[in-house]
Z-matrix of the N, CA and C atoms (Angstrom, degrees):
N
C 1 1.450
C 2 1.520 1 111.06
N 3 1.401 2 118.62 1 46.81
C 4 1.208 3 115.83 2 161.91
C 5 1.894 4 113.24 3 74.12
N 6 1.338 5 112.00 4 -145.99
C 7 1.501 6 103.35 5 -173.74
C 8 1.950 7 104.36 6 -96.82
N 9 0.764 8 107.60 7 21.88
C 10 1.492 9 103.33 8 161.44
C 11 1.238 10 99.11 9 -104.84
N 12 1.319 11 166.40 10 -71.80
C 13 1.463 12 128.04 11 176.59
C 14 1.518 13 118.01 12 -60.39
N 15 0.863 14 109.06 13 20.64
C 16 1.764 15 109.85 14 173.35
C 17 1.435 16 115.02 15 -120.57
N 18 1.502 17 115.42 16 11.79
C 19 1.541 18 122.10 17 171.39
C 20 1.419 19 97.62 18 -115.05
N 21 1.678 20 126.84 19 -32.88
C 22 1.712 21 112.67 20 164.72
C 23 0.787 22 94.28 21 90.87
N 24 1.772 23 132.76 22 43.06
C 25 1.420 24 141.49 23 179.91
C 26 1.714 25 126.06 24 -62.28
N 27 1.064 26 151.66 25 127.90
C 28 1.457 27 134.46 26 -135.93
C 29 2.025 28 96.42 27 -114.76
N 30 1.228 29 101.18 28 114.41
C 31 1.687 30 126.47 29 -157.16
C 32 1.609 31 93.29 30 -60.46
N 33 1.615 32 148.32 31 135.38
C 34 1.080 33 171.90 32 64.53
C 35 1.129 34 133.94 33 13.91
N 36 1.330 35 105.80 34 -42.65
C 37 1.667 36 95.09 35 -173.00
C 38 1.699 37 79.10 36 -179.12
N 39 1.510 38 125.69 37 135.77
C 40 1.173 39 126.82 38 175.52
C 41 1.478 40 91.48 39 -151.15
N 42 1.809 41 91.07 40 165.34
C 43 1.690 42 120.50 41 -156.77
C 44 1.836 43 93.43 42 42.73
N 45 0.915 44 108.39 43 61.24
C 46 1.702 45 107.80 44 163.96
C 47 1.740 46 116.61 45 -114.91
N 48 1.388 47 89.94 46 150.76
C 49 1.438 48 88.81 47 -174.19
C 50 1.853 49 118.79 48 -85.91
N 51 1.166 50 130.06 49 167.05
C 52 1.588 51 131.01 50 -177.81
C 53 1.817 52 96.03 51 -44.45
N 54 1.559 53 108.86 52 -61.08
C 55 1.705 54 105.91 53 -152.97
C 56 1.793 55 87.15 54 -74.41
N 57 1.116 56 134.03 55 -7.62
C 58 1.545 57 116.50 56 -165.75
C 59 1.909 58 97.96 57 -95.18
N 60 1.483 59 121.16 58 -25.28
C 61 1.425 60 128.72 59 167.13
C 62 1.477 61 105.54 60 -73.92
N 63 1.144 62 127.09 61 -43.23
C 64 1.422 63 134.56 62 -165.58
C 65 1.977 64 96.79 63 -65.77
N 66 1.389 65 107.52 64 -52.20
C 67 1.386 66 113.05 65 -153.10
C 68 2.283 67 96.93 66 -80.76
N 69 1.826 68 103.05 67 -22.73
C 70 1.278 69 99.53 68 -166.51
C 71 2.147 70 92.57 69 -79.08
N 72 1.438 71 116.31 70 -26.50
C 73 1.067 72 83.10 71 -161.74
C 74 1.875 73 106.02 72 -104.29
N 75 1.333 74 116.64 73 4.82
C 76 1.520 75 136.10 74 130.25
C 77 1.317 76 100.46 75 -32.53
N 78 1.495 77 133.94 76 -70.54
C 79 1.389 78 114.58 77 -148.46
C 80 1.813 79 93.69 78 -98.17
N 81 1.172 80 145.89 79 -23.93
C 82 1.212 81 134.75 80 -159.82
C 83 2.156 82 114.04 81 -106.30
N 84 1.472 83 103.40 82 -24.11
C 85 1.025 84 100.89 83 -178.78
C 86 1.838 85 111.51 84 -105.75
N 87 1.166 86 93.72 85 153.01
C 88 1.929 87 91.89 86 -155.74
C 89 2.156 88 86.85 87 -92.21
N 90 0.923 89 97.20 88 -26.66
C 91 2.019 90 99.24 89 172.97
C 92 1.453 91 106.25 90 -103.11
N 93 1.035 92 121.55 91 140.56
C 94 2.031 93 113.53 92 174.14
C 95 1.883 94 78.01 93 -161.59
N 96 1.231 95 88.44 94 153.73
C 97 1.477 96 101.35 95 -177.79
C 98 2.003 97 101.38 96 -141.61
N 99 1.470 98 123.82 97 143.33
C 100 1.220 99 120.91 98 -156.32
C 101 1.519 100 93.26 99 -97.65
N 102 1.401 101 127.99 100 142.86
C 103 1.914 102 98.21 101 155.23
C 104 1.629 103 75.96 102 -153.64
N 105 1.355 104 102.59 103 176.80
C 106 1.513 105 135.20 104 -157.63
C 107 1.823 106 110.83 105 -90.94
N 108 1.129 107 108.64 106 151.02
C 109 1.377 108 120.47 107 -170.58
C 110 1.739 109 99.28 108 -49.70
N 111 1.299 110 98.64 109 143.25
C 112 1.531 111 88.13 110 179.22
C 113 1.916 112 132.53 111 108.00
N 114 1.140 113 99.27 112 -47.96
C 115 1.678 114 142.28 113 137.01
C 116 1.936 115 84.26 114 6.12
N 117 1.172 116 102.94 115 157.21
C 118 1.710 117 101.13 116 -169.77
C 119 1.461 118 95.94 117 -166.33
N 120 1.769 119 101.91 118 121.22
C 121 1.672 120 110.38 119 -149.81
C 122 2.204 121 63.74 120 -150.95
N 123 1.755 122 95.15 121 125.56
C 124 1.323 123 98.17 122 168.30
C 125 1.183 124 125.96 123 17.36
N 126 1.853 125 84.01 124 68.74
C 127 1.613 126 94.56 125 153.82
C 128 1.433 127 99.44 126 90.49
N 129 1.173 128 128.08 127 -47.80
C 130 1.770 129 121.49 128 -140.70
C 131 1.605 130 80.66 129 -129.48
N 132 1.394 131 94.15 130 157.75
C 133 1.591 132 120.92 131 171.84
C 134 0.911 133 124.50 132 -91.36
N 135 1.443 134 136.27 133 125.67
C 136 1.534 135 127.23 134 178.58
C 137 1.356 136 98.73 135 -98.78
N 138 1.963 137 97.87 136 146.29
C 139 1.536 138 112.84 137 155.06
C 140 1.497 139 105.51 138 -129.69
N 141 1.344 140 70.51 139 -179.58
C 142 2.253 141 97.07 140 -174.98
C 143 1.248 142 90.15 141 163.81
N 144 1.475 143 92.15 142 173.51
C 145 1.466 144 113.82 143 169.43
C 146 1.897 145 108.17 144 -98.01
N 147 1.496 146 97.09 145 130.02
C 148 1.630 147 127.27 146 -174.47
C 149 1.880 148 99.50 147 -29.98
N 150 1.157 149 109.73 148 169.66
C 151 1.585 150 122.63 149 -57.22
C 152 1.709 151 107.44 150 -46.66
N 153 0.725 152 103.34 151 141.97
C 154 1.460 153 135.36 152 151.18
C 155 1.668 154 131.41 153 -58.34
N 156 1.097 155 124.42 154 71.05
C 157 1.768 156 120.79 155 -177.21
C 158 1.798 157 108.86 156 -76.99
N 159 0.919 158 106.22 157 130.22
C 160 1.808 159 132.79 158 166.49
C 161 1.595 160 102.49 159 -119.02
N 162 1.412 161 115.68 160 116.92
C 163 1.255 162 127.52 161 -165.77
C 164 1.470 163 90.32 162 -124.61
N 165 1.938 164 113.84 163 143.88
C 166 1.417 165 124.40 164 -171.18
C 167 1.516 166 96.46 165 -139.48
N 168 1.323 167 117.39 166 96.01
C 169 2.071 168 134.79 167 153.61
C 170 1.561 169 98.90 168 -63.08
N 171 1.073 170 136.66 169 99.06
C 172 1.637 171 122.88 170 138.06
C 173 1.735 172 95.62 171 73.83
N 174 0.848 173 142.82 172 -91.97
C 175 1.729 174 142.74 173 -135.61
C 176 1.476 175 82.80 174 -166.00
N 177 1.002 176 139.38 175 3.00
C 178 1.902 177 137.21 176 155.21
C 179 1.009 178 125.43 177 -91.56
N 180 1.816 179 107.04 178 129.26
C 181 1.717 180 95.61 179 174.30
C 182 1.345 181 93.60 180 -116.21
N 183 1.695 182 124.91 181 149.18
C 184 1.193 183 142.74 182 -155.39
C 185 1.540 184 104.20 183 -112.56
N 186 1.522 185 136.13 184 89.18
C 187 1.653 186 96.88 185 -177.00
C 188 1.419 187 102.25 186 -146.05
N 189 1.464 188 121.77 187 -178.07
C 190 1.737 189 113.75 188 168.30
C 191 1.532 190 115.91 189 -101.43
N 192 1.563 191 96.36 190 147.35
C 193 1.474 192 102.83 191 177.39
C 194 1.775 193 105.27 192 -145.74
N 195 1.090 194 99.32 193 123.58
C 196 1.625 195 121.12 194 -167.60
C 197 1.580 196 105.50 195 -96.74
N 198 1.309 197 100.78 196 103.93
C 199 1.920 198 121.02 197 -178.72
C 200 1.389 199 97.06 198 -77.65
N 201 1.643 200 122.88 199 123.04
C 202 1.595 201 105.98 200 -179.21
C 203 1.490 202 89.53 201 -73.53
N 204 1.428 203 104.77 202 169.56
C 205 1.403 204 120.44 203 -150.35
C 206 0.726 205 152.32 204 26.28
N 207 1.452 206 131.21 205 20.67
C 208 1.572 207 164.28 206 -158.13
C 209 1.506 208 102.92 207 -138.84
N 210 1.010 209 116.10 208 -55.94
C 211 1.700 210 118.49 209 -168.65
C 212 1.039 211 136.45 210 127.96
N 213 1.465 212 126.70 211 -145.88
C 214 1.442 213 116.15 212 166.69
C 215 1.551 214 114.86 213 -121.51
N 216 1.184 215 131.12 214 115.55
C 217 1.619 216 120.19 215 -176.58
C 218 1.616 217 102.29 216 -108.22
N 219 1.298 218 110.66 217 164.58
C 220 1.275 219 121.56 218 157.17
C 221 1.380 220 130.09 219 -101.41
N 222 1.216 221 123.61 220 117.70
C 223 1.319 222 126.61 221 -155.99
C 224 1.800 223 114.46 222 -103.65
N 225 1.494 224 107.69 223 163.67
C 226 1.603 225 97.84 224 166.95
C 227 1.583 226 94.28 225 -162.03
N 228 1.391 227 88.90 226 108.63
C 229 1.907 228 127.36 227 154.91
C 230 1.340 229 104.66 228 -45.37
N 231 1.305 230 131.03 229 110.46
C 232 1.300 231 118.25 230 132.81
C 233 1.549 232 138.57 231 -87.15
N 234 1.157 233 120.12 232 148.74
C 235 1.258 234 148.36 233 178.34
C 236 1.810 235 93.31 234 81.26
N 237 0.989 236 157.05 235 100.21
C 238 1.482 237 138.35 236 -155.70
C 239 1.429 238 97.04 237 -157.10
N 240 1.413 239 115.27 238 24.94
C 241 1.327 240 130.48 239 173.34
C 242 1.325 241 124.70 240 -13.12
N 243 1.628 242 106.59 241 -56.95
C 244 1.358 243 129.25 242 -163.96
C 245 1.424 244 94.73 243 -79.25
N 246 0.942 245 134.61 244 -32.24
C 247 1.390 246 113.55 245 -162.58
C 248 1.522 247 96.67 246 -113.62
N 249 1.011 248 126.10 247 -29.68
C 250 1.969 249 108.63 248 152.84
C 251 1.325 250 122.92 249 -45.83
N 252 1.455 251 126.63 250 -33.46
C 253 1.530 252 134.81 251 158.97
C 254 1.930 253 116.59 252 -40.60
N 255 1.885 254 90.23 253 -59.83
C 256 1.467 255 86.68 254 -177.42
C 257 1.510 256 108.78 255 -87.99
N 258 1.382 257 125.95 256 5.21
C 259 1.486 258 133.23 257 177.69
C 260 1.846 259 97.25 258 -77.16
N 261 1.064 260 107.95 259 -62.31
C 262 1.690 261 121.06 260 161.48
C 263 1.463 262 122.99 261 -33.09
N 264 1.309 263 100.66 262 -53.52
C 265 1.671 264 96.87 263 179.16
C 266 1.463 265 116.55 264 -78.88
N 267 1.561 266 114.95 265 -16.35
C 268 1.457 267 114.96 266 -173.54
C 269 1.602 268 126.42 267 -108.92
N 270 1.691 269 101.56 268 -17.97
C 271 1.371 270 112.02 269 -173.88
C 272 1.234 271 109.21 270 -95.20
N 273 1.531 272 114.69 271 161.27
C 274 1.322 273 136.48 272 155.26
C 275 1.761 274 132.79 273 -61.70
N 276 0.918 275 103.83 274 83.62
C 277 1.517 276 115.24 275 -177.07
C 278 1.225 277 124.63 276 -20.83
N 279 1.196 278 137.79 277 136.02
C 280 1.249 279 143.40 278 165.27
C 281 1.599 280 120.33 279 -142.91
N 282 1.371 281 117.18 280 65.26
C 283 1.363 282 116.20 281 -153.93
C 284 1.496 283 93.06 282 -109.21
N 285 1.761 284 103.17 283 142.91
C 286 1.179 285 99.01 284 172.90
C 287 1.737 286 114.51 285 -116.71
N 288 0.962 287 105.35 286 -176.48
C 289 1.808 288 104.29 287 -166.59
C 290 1.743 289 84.38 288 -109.63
């Protein structure tokens, strides 16, 4: 699957469902930004069913990516700078205090 198994991303929550990724990185990440099925995070496209949470710790991006026949896990990128930049400029905010 391209450069998400080639960054060695450290697994979160696996065989999980869309609302159980959506609601973990709602409740754990203090930035999460919403974007639409399809959405393109290294290389590869994410799906699920809407909304969609991408959660950002410090130099981490938090998000789901569904392996056909494997499932759906929640993942976390480190150092993923670059693409929290264009995650920032394009997503819908959801920041919490």
């Amino acid at each position: 699957m391209g450069c998400v198994e080639a960054r060695r991303c450290e697994v979160l929550l696996s065989a999980a469902s869309f609302k159980e990724c959506r609601e973990f990185v709602r409740e754990h990440c203090r930035e999460h930004y919403e974007v639409e099925p399809g959405y393109q995070i290294f290389d590869v496209h994410i799906i699920g069913v809407p909304p969609i949470y991408i959660g950002v710790e410090g130099t981490d991006l938090i998000f789901p990516f569904t392996k056909p026949c494997h499932g759906t896990f929640l993942l976390r990128a480190r150092d993923a700078g670059e693409e929290i930049s264009r995650l920032r400029a394009s997503g819908k905010s959801g920041k919490r205090r």
